[in-house]
TISEPA-673183 format. One record per residue (C-alpha): y, x, z; residue in one letter. Coordinates in nm, 2 decimals. Layout:
v,u,w,marlo
Y,X,Z,A
...
end
This chain:
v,u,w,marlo
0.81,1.81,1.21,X
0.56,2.09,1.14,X
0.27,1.90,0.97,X
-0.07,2.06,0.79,X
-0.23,1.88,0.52,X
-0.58,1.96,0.46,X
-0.67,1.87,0.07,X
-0.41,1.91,-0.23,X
-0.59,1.71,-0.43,X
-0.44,1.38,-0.56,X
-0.35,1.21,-0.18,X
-0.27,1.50,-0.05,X
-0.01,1.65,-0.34,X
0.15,1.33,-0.34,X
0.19,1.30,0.04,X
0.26,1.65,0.07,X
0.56,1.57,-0.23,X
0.67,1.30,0.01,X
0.71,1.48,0.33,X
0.86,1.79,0.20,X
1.13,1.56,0.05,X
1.21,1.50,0.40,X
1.28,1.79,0.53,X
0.94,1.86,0.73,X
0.81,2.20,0.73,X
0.47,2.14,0.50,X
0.16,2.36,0.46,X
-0.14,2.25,0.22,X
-0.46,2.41,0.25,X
-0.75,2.36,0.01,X
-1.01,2.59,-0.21,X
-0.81,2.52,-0.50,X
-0.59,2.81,-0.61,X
-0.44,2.65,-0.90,X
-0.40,2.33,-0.77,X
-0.19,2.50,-0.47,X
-0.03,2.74,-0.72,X
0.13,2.44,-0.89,X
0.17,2.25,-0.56,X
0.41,2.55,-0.44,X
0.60,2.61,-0.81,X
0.68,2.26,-0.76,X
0.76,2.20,-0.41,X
0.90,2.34,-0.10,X
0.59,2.42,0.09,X
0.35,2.68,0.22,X
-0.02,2.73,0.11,X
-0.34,2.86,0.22,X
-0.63,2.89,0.08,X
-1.00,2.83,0.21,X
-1.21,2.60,0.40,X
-0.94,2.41,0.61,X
-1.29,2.32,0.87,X
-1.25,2.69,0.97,X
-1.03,2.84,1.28,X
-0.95,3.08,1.12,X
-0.82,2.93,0.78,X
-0.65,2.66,1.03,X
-0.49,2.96,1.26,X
-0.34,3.15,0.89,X
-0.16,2.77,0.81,X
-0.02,2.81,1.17,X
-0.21,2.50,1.35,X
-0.15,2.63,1.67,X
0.19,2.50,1.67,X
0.16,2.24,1.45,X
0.27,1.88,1.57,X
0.03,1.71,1.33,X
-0.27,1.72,1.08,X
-0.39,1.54,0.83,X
-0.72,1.57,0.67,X
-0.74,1.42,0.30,X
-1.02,1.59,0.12,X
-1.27,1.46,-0.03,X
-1.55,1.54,0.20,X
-1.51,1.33,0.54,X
-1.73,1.58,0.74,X
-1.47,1.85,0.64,X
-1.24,1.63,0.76,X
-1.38,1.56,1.08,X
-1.49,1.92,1.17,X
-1.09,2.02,1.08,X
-1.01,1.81,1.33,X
-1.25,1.88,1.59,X
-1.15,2.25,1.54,X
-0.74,2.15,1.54,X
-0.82,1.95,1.90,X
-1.11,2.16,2.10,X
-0.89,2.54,2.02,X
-0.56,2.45,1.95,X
-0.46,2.08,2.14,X
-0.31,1.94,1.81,X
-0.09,1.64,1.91,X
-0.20,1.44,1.62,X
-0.50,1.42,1.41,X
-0.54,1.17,1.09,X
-0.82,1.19,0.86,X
-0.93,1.00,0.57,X
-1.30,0.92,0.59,X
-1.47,0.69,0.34,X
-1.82,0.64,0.43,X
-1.90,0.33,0.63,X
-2.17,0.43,0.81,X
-1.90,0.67,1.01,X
-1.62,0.38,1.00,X
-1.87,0.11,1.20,X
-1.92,0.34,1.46,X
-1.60,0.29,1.65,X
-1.72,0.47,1.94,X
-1.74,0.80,1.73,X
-1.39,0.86,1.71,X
-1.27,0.91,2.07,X
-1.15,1.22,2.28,X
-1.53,1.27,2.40,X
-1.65,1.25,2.05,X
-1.48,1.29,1.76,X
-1.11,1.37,1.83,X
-0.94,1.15,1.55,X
-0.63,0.99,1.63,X
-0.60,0.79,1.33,X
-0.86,0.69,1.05,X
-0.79,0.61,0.70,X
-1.04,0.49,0.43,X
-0.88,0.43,0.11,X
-1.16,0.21,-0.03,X
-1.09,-0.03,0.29,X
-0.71,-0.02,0.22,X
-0.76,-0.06,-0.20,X
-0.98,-0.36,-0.11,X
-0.79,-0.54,0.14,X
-0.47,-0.50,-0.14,X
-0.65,-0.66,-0.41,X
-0.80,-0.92,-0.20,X
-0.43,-1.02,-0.13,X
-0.33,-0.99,-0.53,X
-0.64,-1.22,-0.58,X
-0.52,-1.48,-0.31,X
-0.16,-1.48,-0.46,X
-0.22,-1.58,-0.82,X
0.09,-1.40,-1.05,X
0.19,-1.14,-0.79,X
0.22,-0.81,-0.90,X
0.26,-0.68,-0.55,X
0.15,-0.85,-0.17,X
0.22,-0.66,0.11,X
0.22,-0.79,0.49,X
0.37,-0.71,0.81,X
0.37,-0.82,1.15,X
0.01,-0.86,1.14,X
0.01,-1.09,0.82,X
0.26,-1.34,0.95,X
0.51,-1.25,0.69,X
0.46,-1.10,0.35,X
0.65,-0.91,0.11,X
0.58,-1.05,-0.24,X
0.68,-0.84,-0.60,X
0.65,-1.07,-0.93,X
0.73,-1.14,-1.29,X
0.99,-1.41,-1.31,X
0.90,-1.61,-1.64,X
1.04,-1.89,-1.84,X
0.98,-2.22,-1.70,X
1.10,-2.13,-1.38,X
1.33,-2.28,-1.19,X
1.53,-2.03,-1.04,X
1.52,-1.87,-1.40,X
1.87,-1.85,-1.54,X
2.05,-1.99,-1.18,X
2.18,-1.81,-0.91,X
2.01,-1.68,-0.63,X
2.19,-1.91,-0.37,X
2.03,-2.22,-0.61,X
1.71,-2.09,-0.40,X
1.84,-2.30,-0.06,X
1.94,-2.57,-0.25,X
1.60,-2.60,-0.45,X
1.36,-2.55,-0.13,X
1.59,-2.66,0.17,X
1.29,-2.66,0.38,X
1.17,-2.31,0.29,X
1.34,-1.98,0.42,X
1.31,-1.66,0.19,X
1.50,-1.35,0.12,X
1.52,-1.19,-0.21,X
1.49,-0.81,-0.11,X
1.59,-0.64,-0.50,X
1.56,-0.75,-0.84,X
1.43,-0.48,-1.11,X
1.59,-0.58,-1.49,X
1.44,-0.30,-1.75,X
1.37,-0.07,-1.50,X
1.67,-0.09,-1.24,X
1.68,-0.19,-0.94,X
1.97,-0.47,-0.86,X
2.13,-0.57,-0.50,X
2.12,-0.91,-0.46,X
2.37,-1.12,-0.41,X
2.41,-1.50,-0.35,X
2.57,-1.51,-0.70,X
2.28,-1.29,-0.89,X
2.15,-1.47,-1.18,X
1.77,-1.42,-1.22,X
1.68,-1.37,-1.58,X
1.33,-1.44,-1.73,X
1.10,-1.07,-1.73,X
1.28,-0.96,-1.40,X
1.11,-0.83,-1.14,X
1.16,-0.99,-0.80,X
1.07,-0.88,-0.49,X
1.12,-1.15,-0.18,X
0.99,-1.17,0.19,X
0.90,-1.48,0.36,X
0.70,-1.62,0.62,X
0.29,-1.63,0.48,X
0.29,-2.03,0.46,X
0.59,-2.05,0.24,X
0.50,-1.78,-0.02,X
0.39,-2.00,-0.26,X
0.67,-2.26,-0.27,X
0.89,-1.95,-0.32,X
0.68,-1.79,-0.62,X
0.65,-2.13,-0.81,X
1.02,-2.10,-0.83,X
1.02,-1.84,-1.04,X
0.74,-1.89,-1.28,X
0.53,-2.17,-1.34,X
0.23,-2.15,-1.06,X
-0.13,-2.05,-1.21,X
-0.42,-2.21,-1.09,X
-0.60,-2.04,-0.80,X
-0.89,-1.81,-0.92,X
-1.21,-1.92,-0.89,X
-1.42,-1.69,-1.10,X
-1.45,-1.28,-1.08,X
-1.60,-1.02,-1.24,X
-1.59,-0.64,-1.08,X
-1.69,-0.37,-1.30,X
-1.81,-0.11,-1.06,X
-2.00,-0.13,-0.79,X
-1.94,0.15,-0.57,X
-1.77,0.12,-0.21,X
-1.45,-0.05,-0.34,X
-1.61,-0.29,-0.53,X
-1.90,-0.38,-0.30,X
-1.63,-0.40,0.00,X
-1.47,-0.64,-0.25,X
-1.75,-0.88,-0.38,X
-1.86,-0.94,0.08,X
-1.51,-1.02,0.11,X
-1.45,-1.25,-0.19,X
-1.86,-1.41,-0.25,X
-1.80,-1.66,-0.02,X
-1.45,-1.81,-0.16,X
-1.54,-1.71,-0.52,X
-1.79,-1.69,-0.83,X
-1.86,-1.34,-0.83,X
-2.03,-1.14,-1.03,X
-2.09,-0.75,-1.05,X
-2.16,-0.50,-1.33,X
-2.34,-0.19,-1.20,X
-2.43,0.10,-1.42,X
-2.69,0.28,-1.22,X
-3.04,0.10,-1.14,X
-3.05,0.22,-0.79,X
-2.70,0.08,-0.66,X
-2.81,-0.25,-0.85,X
-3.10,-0.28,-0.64,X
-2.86,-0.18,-0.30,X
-2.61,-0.44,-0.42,X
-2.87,-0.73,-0.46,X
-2.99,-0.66,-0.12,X
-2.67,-0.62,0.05,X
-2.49,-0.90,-0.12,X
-2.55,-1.28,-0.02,X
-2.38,-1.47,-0.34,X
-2.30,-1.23,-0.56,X
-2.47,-1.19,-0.90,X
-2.53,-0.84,-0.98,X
-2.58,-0.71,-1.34,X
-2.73,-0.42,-1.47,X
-2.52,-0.20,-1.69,X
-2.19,-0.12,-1.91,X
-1.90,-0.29,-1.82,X
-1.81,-0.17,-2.20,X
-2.08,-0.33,-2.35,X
-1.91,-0.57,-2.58,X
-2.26,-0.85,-2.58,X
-2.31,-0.81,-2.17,X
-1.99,-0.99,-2.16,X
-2.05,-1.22,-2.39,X
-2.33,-1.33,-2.24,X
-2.13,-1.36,-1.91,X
-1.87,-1.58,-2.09,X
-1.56,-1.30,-2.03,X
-1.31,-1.61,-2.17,X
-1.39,-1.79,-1.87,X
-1.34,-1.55,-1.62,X
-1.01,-1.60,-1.42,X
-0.99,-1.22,-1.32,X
-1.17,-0.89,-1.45,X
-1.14,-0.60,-1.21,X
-1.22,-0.20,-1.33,X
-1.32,-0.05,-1.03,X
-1.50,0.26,-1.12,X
-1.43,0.63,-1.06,X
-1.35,0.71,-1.43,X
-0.98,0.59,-1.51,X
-1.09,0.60,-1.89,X
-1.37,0.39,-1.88,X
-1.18,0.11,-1.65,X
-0.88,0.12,-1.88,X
-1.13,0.05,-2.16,X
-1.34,-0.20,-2.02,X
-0.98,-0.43,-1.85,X
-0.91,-0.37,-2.25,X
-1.18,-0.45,-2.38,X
-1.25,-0.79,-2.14,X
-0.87,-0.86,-2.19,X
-0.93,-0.91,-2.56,X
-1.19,-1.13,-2.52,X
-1.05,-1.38,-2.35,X
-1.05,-1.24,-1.97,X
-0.78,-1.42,-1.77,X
-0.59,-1.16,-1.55,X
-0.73,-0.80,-1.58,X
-0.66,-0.59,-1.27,X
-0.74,-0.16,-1.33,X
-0.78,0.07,-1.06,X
-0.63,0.42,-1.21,X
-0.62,0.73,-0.98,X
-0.40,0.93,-1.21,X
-0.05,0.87,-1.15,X
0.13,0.94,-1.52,X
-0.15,0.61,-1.64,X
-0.02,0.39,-1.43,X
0.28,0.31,-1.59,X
0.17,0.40,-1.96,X
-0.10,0.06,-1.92,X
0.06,-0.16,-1.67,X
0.26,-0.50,-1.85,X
0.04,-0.51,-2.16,X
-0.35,-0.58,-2.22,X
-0.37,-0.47,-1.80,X
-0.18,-0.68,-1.58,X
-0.16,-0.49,-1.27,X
-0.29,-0.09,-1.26,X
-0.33,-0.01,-0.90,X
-0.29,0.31,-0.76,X
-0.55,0.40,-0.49,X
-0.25,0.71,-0.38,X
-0.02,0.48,-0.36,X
-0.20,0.24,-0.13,X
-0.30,0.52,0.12,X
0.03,0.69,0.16,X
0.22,0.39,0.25,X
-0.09,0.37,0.57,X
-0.06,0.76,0.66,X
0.34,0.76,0.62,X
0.30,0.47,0.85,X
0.20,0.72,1.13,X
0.41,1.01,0.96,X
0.76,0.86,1.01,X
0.99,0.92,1.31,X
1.06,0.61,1.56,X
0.90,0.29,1.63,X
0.75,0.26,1.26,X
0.47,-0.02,1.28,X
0.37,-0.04,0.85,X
0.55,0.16,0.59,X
0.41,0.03,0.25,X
0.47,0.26,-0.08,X
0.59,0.02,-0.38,X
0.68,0.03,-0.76,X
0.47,0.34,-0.77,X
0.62,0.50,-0.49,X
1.00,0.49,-0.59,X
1.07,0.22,-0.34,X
0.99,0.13,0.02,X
0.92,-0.15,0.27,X
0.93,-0.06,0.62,X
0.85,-0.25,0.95,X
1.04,-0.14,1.25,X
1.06,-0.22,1.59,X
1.46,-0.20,1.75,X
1.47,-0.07,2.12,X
1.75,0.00,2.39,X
2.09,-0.23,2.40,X
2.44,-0.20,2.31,X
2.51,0.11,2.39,X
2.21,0.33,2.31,X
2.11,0.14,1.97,X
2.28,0.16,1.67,X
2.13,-0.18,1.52,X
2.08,-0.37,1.90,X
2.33,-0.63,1.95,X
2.46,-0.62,1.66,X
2.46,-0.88,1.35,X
2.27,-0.78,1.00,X
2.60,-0.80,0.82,X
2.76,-0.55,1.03,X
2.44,-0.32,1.05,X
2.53,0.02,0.89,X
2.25,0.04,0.64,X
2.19,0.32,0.40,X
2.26,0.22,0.00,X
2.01,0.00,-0.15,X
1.85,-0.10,0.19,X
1.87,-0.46,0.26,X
1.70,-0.62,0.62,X
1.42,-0.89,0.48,X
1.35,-1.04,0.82,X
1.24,-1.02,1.19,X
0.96,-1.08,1.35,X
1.07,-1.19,1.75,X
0.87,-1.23,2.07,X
0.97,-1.53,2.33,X
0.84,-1.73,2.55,X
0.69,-1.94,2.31,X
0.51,-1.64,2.08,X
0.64,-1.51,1.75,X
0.89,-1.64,1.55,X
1.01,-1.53,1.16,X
1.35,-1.52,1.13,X
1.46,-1.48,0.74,X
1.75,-1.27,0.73,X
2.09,-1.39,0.75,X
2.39,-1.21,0.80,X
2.49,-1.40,1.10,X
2.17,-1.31,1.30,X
2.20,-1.09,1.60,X
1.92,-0.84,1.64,X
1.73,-0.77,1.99,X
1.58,-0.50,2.17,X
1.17,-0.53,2.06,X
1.25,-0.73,1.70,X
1.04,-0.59,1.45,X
1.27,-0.53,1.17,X
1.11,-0.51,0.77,X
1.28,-0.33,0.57,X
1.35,-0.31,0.18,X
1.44,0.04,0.03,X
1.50,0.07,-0.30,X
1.51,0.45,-0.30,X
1.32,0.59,-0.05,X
1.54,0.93,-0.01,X
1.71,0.69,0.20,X
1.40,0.64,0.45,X
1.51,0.94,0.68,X
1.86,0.69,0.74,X
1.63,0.42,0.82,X
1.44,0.61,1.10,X
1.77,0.78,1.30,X
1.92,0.40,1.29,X
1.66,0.27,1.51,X
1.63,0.57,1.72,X
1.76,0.50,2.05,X
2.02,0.75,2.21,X
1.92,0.97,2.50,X
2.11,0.73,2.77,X
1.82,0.47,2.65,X
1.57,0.73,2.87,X
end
């Protein structure tokens, strides 16, 4: 696939790292000659530089037979204009672009063929809030992902002494919780990644990562570490899109409060806001916290810009007797270097929107592709199409399913008469033409194997 990315910054390097793994033919444009020059000594890839909105900086990257572009820089109106240009001169299939103001998101009606010719819209601030929302609602998950529309989730966590799976084999799991249905998808010890098996012994400080339908999560996480109360009070440091899209989500469940450091979004917050308390000034500032009683809080969230000032603040708040401290961290080489100790969970706001724009990136019937364990793994939902004899995966059972190594099938999501039904995965369960089928990848090198399994042969057409 011959794909354009407008934007090398952070998004865009790392999606553009992604796709050139996979054998697409990848150009990044931007107005950053170093940032491109290290982008090319790195990677596989053409580069052009200038203003990506022009036709003429578009026509040198070769849009006019490109099958798709994606516009991730950090000004939406250059992202827009790019690919108003790529549609009214040049009829480019696909357009994505990632556009983070709101006033442009609620007006649905700008992004049609008529208006605004954007096949696919991505806010990042949308998709960071909606994740930790999710962290929030899980109390001791490190990672919640869903599929099929929420019905099932895909849920990454610490398993801790006290536990009951701790020390006993997986299979112990059916035993245990007879009435709930789960899959463990892969277990990390130290760093590396195990294949499950029915006789895998889960040791205390792994990291396990299992899929199950929504209302049985939480029997299945308070089998591997004692369950923590749900949250009830949260403090956001930051109160710029993320953490205002945040606090109207969460006021009306939760005890929010907000730390702002400018006057003027204080004032906006305040007026926007319906519950939540808004505070003027450092998230830093060691008496402001005191004074909001940081030992009672139940989770601190860093949500500025500045990856320096959050990691201070989580440690900071953590110190004093914050609960769980959650960090947003835009550059990649912190994440690991904080996450485990006085942070709980870093989140990567990358990480988050390449899983959505691989999502509409990846060949065949992909519904959700979610990036996880900072982008080494994968979790993919898929939908199987044609019969016996033009699907490699129709028809046939999960255990005799010729997946790639380190890919295990997590469970289906079926249509019948009746609606949906989750089916866990068993190895005796025979998969049909329309199942949506998530997923696990351990290495995601692997993800190209995933995509021509469920591609249908030509006899399907």
């Amino acid at each position: 696939m011959k794909i354009i990315i407008l934007g090398a910054g952070q998004v865009g390097g790392t999606l553009a790292e992604n796709l050139a793994n996979e054998d697409n033919d990848i150009t990044v444009i931007d107005q950053d000659n170093d940032r491109l020059r290290e982008l090319r000594d790195r990677l596989d890839i053409g580069v052009v530089h200038g203003n990506g909105a022009h036709p003429s900086t578009l026509a040198e990257a070769g849009i006019e037979d490109a099958d798709m572009l994606i516009t991730v820089t950090s000004n939406d109106e250059i992202n827009m204009i790019a690919c108003q240009v790529a549609y009214s001169l040049y009829r480019t299939p696909t357009k994505i672009a990632r556009v983070r103001a709101s006033a442009y998101l609620e007006k649905e009606q700008l992004f049609t063929t008529e208006a605004i010719p954007i096949d696919v819209l991505i806010s990042p601030e949308q998709l960071v809030s909606d994740y930790i929302a999710r962290l929030i609602n899980r109390p001791g998950a490190l990672q919640v992902v869903d599929f099929a529309d929420g019905v099932i989730q895909l849920v990454g966590m610490k398993a801790l002494h006290g536990g009951p799976l701790v020390g006993q084999e997986i299979s112990f799991l059916r035993e245990h919780i007879p009435n709930v249905d789960t899959r463990v998808a892969a277990v990390y010890r130290r760093g590396s990644a195990i294949m499950p098996e029915g006789n895998t012994i889960i040791e205390a400080e792994d990291e396990v990562f299992f899929i199950a339908a929504k209302e049985d999560i939480r029997a299945v996480m308070s089998e591997l570490r004692r369950l923590e109360k749900p949250y009830k009070r949260i403090l956001i440091a930051g109160g710029g899109n993320i953490g205002f899209r945040l606090a109207s989500y969460l006021e009306n469940k939760y005890n929010v409060k907000i730390i702002e450091f400018f006057h003027d979004r204080c004032t906006f917050l305040s007026e926007q806001l319906d519950k939540t308390i808004v505070l003027h000034g450092s998230a830093s500032d060691q008496e402001l916290l005191q004074e909001e009683n940081i030992e009672d809080i139940d989770v601190f969230l860093a949500l500025t810009n500045d990856d320096e000032a959050n990691i201070m603040s989580s440690m900071l708040a953590k110190r004093m007797g914050a609960g769980k401290v959650m960090t947003l961290i835009n550059n990649p080489a912190y994440v690991d270097l904080v996450q485990g100790g006085e942070i709980d969970i870093a989140i990567s706001p990358q990480q988050n929107t390449i899983g959505s724009l691989l999502t509409h990136v990846r060949r065949g019937d992909i519904v959700k592709v979610h990036s996880l364990r900072r982008g080494a793994a994968e979790a993919i939902e898929v939908i199987a199409h044609g019969d016996r004899r033009t699907s490699k995966v129709v028809g046939k059972t999960i255990e005799t399913v010729d997946l790639p190594p380190g890919a295990t099938i997590g469970a289906i999501l079926r249509e019948n008469e009746n609606g949906s039904e989750v089916l866990i995965a068993h190895d005796d369960i025979v998969i049909k033409t329309g199942d949506h089928v998530i997923v696990f990848l351990v290495n995601k090198k692997y993800t190209k194997d995933i995509e021509q399994l469920f591609q249908v042969g030509f006899a399907f057409f």
